[in-house]
N, C-alpha and C positions, 0 to 999 in steps of 0.2 A: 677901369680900362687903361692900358696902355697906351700912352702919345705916339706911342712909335708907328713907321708904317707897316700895316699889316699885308700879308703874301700868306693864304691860303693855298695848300694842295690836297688833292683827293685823288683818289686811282692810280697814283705815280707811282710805278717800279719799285720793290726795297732800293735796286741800287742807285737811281737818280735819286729819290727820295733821301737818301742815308747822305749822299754826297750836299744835297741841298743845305740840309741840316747842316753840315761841316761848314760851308760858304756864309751861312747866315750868322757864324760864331763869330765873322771877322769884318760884319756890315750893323756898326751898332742902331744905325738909324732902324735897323729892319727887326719887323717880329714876326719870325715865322710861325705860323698855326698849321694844324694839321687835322683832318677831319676824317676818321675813320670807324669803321665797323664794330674793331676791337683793337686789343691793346699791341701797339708799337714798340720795337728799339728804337731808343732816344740815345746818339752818341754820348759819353762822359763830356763833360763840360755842357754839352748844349745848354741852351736857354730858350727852352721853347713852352707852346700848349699842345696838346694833343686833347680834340674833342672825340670824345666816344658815344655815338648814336646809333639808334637805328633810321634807317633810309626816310621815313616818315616824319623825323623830325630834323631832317637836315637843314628846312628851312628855317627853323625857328632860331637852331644854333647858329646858323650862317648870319642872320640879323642879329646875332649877339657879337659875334666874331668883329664883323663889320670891316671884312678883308678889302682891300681896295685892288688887289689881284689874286686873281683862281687858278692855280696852275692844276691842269690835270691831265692822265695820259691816256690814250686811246686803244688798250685794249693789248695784247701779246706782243703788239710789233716793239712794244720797249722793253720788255723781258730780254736777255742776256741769250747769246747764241746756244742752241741746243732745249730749249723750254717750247712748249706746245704751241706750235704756232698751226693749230689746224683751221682751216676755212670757218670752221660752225662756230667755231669759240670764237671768235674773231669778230664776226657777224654779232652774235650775242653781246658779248663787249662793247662793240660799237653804240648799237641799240641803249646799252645800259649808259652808257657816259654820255650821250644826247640829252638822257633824264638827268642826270648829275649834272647838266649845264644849265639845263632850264631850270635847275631848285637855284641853282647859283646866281640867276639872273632875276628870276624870278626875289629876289633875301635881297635887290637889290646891286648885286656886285656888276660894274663897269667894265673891266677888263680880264680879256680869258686869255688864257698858253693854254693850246692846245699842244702834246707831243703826237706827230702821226708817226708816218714812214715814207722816208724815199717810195716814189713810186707809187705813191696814193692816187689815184683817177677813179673817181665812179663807172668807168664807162670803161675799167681793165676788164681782160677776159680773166686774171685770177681774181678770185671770190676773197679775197685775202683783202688785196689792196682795192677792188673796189671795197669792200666794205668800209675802209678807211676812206675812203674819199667821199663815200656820198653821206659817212658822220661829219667830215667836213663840211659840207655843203651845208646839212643843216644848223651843221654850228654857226656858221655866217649868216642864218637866216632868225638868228633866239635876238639880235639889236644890240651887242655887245657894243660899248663905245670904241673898246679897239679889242680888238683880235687877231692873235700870232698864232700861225701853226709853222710848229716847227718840224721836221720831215728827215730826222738821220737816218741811216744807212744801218745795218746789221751791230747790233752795239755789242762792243769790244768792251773790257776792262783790266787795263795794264794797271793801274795802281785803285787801290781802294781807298777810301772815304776817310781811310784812318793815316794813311798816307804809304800802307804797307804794299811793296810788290805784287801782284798776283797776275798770272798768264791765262786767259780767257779770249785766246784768238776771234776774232769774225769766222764766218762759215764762208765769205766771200774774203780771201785772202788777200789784204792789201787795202779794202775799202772797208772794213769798220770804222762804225765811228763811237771813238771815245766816250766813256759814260760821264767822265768826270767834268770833258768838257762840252758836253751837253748840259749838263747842271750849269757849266759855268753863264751858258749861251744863256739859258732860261733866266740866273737871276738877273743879265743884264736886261735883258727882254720887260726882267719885270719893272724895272727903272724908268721904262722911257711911254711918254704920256700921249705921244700923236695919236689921235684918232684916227681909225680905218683897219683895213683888213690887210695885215701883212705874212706874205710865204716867204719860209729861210728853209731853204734846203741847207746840202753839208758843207758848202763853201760859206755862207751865208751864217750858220751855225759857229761855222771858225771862227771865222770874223769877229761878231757877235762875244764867243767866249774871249777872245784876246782883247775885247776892248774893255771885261770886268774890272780891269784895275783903274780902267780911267772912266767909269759907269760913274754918274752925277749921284749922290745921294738921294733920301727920298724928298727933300727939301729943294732940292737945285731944279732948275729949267730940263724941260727937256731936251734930251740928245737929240742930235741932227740924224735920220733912218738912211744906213745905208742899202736897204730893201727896195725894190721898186713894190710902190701901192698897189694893191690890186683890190677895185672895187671901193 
């Protein structure tokens, strides 16, 4: 097994995913693993694992992996403007990534990234975003030692993973938010070791992404939370 620090993700977007991958070529302390259904693209250069299981034996690889954070996404709201964002898939998503928390926790792993959606409330009249809220709720309730959820806005993607141009406006014109620098937000998310349950909406996300180049290694102390705690 590798010394290095390990960062598991499951259910994440190709494009957060593809961008993660790209981020983790330039954090040697970091080994990213990946835990999927079937077979992935792996950017040229990466240096990664990709585990290939079925749902039933997630846990057993997950105790092999011995990830020390689990990034995972919650269901269409991280999909790219224009991809199915219907109530029922949504709802079912949810559902499904609660399970993929608790194998997670269950294999032992400490700290969760959750990606939701601006606008996550259990108690919304749309069926979209409550479904996102009350998987958060019980994501908070599985004893993560810390847990982040993170909450962008309709994701955009001006540049890709490989650093090429590409135009994929938001469907809310002016408030997308950037895919590359959601990846950016999540690895620094994965760096910092306070315990407790912290919400980064999109200012919080910025933030977060801008502070990647001065993010501690996996060896250094923890960063100071510019989040307020909740819970």
């Amino acid at each position: 097994m590798s010394s290095r620090f390990r960062i598991a993700m499951g259910g994440v977007s190709e494009p957060i995913g593809m961008h993660l991958m790209q981020l983790a070529r330039h954090q040697p302390s970091i080994r990213l693993v990946a835990l999927t259904l079937g077979e992935v693209e792996i950017p040229p250069g990466s240096r990664m694992e990709v585990f290939i299981a079925d749902a039933d034996r997630w846990v057993r690889v997950m105790r092999a992996m011995k990830p020390k954070v689990f990034i995972i996404g919650l269901g269409p709201a991280v999909n790219l403007v224009g991809k199915d964002h219907s109530a029922l898939r949504a709802i079912d998503e949810e559902e499904a990534v609660v399970e993929i928390a608790k194998t997670a926790r269950f294999a032992g792993v400490e700290r969760l990234i959750a990606i939701s959606s601006e606008g996550a409330d259990r108690w919304s009249r749309d069926k979209h975003l409550s479904a996102k809220g009350k998987a958060e709720t019980e994501l908070a309730r599985l004893g993560f030692k810390r847990l982040d959820i993170v909450r962008p806005g309709p994701l955009s993607q001006s540049i890709g993973p490989d650093g090429s141009k590409r135009s994929v406006p938001s469907a809310l014109r002016g408030r997308g938010t950037d895919v590359g620098m959601v990846a950016e937000a999540l690895m620094t998310l994965s760096l910092r070791r306070t315990p407790g349950k912290f919400v980064h909406e999109v200012e919080g996300i910025e933030r977060a992404a801008a502070m990647l180049s001065r993010a501690p290694t996996a060896k250094d102390a923890s960063m100071a939370e510019p989040q307020t705690q909740q819970g």
